[in-house]
Structures are given as structure tokens and as C-alpha cells.
VEXZA-553566 format. One record per residue (C-alpha): residue number from 1; residue in one letter; x, y, z. Coordinates in nm, 2 decimals, decimal comma. Layout:
N
<node NUM; 'A'; <X; Y; Z>>
...
END
This chain:
213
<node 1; 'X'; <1,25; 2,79; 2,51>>
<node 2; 'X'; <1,34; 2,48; 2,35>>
<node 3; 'X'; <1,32; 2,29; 1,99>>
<node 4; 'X'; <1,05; 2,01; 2,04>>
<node 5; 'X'; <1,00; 1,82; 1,71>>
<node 6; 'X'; <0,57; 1,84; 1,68>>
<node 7; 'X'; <0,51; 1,71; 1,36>>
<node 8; 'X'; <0,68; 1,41; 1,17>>
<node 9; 'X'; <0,79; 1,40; 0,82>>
<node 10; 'X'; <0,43; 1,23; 0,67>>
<node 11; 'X'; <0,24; 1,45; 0,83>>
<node 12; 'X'; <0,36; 1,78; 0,69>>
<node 13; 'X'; <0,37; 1,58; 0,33>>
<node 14; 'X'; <0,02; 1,51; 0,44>>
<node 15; 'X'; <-0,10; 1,88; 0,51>>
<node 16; 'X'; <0,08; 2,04; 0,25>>
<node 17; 'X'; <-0,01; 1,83; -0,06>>
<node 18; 'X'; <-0,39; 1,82; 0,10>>
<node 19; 'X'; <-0,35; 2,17; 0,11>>
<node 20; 'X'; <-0,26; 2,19; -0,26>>
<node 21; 'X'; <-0,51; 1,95; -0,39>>
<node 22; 'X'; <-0,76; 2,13; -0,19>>
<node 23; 'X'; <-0,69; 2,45; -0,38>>
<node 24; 'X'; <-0,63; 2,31; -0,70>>
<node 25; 'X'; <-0,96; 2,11; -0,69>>
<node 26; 'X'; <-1,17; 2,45; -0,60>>
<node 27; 'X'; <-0,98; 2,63; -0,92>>
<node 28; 'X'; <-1,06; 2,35; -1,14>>
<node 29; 'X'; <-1,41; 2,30; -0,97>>
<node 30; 'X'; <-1,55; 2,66; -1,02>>
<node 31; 'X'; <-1,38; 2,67; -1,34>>
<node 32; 'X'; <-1,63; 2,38; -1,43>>
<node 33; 'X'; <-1,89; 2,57; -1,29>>
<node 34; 'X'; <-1,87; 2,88; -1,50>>
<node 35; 'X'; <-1,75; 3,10; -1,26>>
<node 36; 'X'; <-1,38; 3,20; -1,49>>
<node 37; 'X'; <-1,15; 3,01; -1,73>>
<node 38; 'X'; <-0,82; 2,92; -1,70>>
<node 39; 'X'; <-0,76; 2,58; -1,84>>
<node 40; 'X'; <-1,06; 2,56; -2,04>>
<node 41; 'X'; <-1,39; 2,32; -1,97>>
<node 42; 'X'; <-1,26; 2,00; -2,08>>
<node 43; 'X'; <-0,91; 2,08; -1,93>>
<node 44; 'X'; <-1,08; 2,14; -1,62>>
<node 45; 'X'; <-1,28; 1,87; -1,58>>
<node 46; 'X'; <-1,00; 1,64; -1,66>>
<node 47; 'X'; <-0,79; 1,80; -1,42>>
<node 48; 'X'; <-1,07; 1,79; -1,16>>
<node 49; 'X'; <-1,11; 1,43; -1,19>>
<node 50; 'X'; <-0,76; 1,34; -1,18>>
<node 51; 'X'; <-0,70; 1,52; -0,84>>
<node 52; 'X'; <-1,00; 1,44; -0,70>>
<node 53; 'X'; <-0,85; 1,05; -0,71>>
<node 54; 'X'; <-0,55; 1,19; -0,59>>
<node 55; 'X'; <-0,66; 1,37; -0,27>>
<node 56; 'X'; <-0,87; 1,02; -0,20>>
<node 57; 'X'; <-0,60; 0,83; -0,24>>
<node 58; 'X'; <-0,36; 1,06; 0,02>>
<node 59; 'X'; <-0,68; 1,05; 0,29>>
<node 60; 'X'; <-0,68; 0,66; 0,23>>
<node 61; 'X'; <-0,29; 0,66; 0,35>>
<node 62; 'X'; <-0,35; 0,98; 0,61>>
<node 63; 'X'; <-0,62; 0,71; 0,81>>
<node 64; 'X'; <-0,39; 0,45; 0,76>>
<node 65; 'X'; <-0,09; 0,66; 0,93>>
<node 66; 'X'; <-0,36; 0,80; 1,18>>
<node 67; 'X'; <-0,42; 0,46; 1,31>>
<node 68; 'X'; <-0,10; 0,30; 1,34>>
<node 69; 'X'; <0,09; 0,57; 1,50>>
<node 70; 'X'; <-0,19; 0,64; 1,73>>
<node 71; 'X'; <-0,21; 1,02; 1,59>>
<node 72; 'X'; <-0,56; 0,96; 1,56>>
<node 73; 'X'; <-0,57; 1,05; 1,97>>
<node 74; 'X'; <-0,51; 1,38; 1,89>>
<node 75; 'X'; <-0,90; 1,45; 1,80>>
<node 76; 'X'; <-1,06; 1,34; 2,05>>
<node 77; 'X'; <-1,25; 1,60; 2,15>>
<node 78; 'X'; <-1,28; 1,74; 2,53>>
<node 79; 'X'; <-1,45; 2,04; 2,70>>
<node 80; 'X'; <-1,10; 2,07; 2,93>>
<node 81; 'X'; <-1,01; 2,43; 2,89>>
<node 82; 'X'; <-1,30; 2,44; 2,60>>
<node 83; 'X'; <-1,46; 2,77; 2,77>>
<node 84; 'X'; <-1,10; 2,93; 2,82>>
<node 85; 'X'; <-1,02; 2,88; 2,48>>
<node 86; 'X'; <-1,33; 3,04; 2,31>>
<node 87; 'X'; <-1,26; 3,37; 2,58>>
<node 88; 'X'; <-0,92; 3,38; 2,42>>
<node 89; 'X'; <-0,99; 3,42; 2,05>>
<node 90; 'X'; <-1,31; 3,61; 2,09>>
<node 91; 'X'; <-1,08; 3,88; 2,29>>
<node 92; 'X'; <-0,77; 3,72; 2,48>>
<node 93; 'X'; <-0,54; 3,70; 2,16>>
<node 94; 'X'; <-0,59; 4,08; 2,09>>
<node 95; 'X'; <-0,53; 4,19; 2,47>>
<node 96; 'X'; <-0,17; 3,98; 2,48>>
<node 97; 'X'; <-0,27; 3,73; 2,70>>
<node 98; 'X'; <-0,12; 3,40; 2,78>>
<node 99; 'X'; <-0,23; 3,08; 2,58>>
<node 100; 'X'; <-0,45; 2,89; 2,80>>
<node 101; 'X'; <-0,36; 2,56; 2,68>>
<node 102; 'X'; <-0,05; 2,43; 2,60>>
<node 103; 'X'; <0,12; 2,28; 2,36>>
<node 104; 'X'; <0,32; 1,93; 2,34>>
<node 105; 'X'; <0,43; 1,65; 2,13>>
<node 106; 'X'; <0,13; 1,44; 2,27>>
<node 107; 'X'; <-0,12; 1,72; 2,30>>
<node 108; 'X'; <-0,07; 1,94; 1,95>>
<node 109; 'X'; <-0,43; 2,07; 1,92>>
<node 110; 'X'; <-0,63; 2,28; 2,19>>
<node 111; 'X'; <-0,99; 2,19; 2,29>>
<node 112; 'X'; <-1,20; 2,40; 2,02>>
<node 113; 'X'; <-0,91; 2,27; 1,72>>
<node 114; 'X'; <-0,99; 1,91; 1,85>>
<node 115; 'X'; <-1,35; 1,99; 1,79>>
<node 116; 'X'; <-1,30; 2,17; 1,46>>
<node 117; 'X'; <-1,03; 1,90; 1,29>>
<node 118; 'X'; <-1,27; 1,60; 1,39>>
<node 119; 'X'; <-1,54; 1,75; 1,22>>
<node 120; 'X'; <-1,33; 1,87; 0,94>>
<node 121; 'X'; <-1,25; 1,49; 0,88>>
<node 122; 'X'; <-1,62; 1,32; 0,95>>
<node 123; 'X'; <-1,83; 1,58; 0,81>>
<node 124; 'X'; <-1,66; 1,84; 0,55>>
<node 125; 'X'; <-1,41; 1,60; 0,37>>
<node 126; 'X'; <-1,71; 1,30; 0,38>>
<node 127; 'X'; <-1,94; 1,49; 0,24>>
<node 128; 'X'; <-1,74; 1,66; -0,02>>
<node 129; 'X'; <-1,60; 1,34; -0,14>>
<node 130; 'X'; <-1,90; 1,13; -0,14>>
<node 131; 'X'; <-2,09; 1,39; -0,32>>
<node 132; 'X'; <-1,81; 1,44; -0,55>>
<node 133; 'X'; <-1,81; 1,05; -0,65>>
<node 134; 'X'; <-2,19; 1,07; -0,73>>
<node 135; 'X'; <-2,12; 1,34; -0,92>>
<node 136; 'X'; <-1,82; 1,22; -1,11>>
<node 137; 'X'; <-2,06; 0,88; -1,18>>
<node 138; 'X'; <-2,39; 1,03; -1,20>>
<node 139; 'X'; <-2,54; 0,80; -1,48>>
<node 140; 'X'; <-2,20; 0,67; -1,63>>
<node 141; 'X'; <-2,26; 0,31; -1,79>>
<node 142; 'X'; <-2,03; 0,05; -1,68>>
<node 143; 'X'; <-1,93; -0,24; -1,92>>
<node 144; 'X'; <-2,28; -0,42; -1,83>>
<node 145; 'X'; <-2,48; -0,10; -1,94>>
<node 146; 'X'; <-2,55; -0,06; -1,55>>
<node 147; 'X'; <-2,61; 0,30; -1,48>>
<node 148; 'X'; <-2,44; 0,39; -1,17>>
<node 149; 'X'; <-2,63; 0,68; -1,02>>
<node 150; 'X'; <-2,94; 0,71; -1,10>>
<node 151; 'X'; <-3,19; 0,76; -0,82>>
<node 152; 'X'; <-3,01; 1,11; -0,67>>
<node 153; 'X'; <-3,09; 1,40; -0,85>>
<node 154; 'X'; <-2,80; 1,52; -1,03>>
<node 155; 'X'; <-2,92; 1,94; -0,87>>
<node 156; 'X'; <-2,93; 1,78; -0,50>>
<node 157; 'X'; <-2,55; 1,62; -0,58>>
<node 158; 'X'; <-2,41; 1,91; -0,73>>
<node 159; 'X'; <-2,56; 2,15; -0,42>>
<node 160; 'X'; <-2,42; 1,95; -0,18>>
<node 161; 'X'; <-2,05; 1,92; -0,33>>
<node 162; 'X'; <-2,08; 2,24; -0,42>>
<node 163; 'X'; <-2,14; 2,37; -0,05>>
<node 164; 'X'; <-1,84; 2,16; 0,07>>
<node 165; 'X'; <-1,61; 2,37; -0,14>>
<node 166; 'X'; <-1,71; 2,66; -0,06>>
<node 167; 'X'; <-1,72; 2,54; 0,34>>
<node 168; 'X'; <-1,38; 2,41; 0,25>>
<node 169; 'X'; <-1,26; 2,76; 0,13>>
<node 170; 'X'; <-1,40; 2,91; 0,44>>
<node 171; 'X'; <-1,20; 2,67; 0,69>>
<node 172; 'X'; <-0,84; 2,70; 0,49>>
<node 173; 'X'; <-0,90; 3,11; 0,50>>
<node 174; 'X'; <-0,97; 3,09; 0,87>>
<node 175; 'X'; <-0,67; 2,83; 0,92>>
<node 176; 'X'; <-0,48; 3,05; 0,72>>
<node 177; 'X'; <-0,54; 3,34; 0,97>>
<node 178; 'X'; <-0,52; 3,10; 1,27>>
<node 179; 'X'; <-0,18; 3,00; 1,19>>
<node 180; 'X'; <-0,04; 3,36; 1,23>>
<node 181; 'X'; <-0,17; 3,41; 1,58>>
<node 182; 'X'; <0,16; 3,20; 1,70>>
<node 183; 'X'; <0,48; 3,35; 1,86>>
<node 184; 'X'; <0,53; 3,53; 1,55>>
<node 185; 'X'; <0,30; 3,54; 1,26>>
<node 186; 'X'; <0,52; 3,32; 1,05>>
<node 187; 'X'; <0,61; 3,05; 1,37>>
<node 188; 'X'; <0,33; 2,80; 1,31>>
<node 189; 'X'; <0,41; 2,79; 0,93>>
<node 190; 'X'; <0,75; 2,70; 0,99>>
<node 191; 'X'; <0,73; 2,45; 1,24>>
<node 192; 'X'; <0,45; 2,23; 0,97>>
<node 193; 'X'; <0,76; 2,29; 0,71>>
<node 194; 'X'; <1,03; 2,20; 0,94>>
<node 195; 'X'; <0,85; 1,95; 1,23>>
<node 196; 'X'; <1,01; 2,19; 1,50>>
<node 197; 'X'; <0,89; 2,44; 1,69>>
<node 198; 'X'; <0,96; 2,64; 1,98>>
<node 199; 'X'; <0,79; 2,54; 2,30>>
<node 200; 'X'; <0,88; 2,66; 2,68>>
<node 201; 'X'; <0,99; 2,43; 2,88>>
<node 202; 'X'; <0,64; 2,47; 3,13>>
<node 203; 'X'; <0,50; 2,34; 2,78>>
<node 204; 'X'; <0,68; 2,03; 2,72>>
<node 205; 'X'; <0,64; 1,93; 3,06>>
<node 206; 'X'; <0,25; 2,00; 3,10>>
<node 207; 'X'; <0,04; 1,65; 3,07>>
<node 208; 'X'; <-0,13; 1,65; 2,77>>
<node 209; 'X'; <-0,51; 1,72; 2,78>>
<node 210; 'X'; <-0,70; 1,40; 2,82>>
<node 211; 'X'; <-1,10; 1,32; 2,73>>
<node 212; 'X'; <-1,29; 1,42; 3,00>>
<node 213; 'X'; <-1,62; 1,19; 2,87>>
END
């Protein structure tokens, strides 16, 4: 076993605050809905709001980062291994047996994460977002008494956003659980805080998994 720095300093800023503003936007979001009250309504919607320009603005740098380091490489999805993969979480992670990809500094994500992340960034986060914005500016009049959004339904906008949150709350309890099926429950958690991790040295010598399209 060796250390083998995995994941640079912006992109565990990057996860981590994500991962906050995520949370903090579902509190504030159902609290808006009714479902309990913390803050209070106004509070919350304020709150809400701010964040919601926050987590935008940290996806605007996140696709910056992603294209000029090349990270972005790292989704591209491939049925390499893909089979092997679903046979090891459906039953091969509770009999002990061996990973049956690999991880490296080039390759970090298995076949079925690939597939997962990329649609977690074109699907779930796009359609959260965009909803949300048509939301936030459903009929707001702009300094030339323009409405905004009009033509949408303000019950379609608020189903849609509404089932990206909860979709959102489903992937970061599953990723939750996925990241304690490492060496030990608490290894993949501590590699994303300190951009290290443990890999054999068969690992850090494997090629990295490459599109097969």
C-alpha cells in the first residue's frame, strides 16, 4: 500500500461546500414548503435564495476547473467492467470479494459512478437549477414592467424543482452509504478531506479505464 494523492485541494472545496449548500438549500426549501420551521418563512426564503446563487456560482467555477485541468475525463462513461461492477454491489461487496475495478489518479470513478456522476451533472443539478430560477422569477417585474415568467405554470415549476430535491436527497443518502463500503468505513471520507488515500501498488500501476465507444 501506498499514499497516492486522488483529489486536489479545489476539488474537495468543491464537494464539501456543494455538499453543504445542497443540504442547506433542502432545509430552507421544505421549510418554504410547509413541511417544519426553523428560521421562519421569510427567513427561509431569503436564505433559500441567497444559497441558491451561491451553489450556481460554485458549479460556474467547478465547469470552469473541470475543463482546464481535463478532470472532466473522468465522466466519460464506458461499459468496461460495467457488468462486473453491478455483480459486485448487488452481492460481491457483502461476500468480501475483490474490487473489480481499480482505482488511480487518472481513473477515480468505476464504470456505473461514471454513469451516475454524468447524469448527476446533466440531468439532476440542470433541472434543479433551471426550475429553481423560474421559480425564483416566476412573474417578477423587471425595471421595464416585463414579467419574466409567465407562460410556465407556476404548479408544473414547483413539481419539477420540487422532485429534484427530493432525487437530490436520495443520491447524497446513497453516496453517503457508498462512501463507507471502502477499506474501512471511514477511508473514502478521509481521503476527500485529505486528497490522499491508500491505494496498492497493482492499483497505481493499472491503466486507467478508457471509453470503449
Amino acid at each position: 500500500m501506498r499514499k497516492v494523492y486522488i483529489y486536489k485541494g479545489f476539488e474537495r472545496f468543491w464537494h464539501w461546500t456543494q455538499a453543504a449548500l445542497i443540504l442547506f438549500l433542502a432545509v430552507t426549501g421544505f421549510e418554504v414548503h410547509g413541511s417544519f420551521e426553523i428560521f421562519g418563512f421569510e427567513k427561509a426564503v431569503q436564505f433559500h435564495r441567497v444559497a441558491s446563487w451561491m451553489l450556481i456560482g460554485l458549479i460556474v467555477f467547478a465547469i470552469f476547473w473541470h475543463i482546464t485541468t481535463g478532470e472532466w475525463k473522468q465522466y466519460i462513461p464506458t461499459t468496461k467492467k460495467l457488468k462486473e461492477q453491478l455483480v459486485y454491489y448487488v452481492s460481491g461487496i457483502f461476500k468480501g470479494e475483490k474490487h473489480p475495478t481499480a482505482k488511480t489518479e487518472l481513473s477515480k470513478l468505476n464504470p456505473l459512478q461514471r454513469m451516475v456522476y454524468l447524469s448527476f451533472k446533466l440531468i439532476l443539478i440542470p433541472m434543479t437549477i433551471i426550475s429553481g430560477i423560474f421559480y425564483m422569477l416566476y412573474k417578477t417585474i423587471d425595471q421595464n414592467n416585463l414579467v419574466v415568467v409567465e407562460d410556465y405554470p407556476l404548479e408544473s415549476i414547483a413539481f419539477w424543482h420540487t422532485l429534484g430535491a427530493i432525487l437530490l436527497m436520495v443520491f447524497l443518502i446513497v453516496h453517503v452509504y457508498m462512501t463507507t463500503t471502502g477499506e474501512t468505513p471511514t477511508s473514502n471520507i478521509k481521503a476527500m478531506l485529505t486528497g490522499y488515500e491508500d491505494l496498492e501498488d497493482e492499483h497505481t500501476e493499472n491503466e486507467p479505464l478508457k471509453n470503449t465507444h
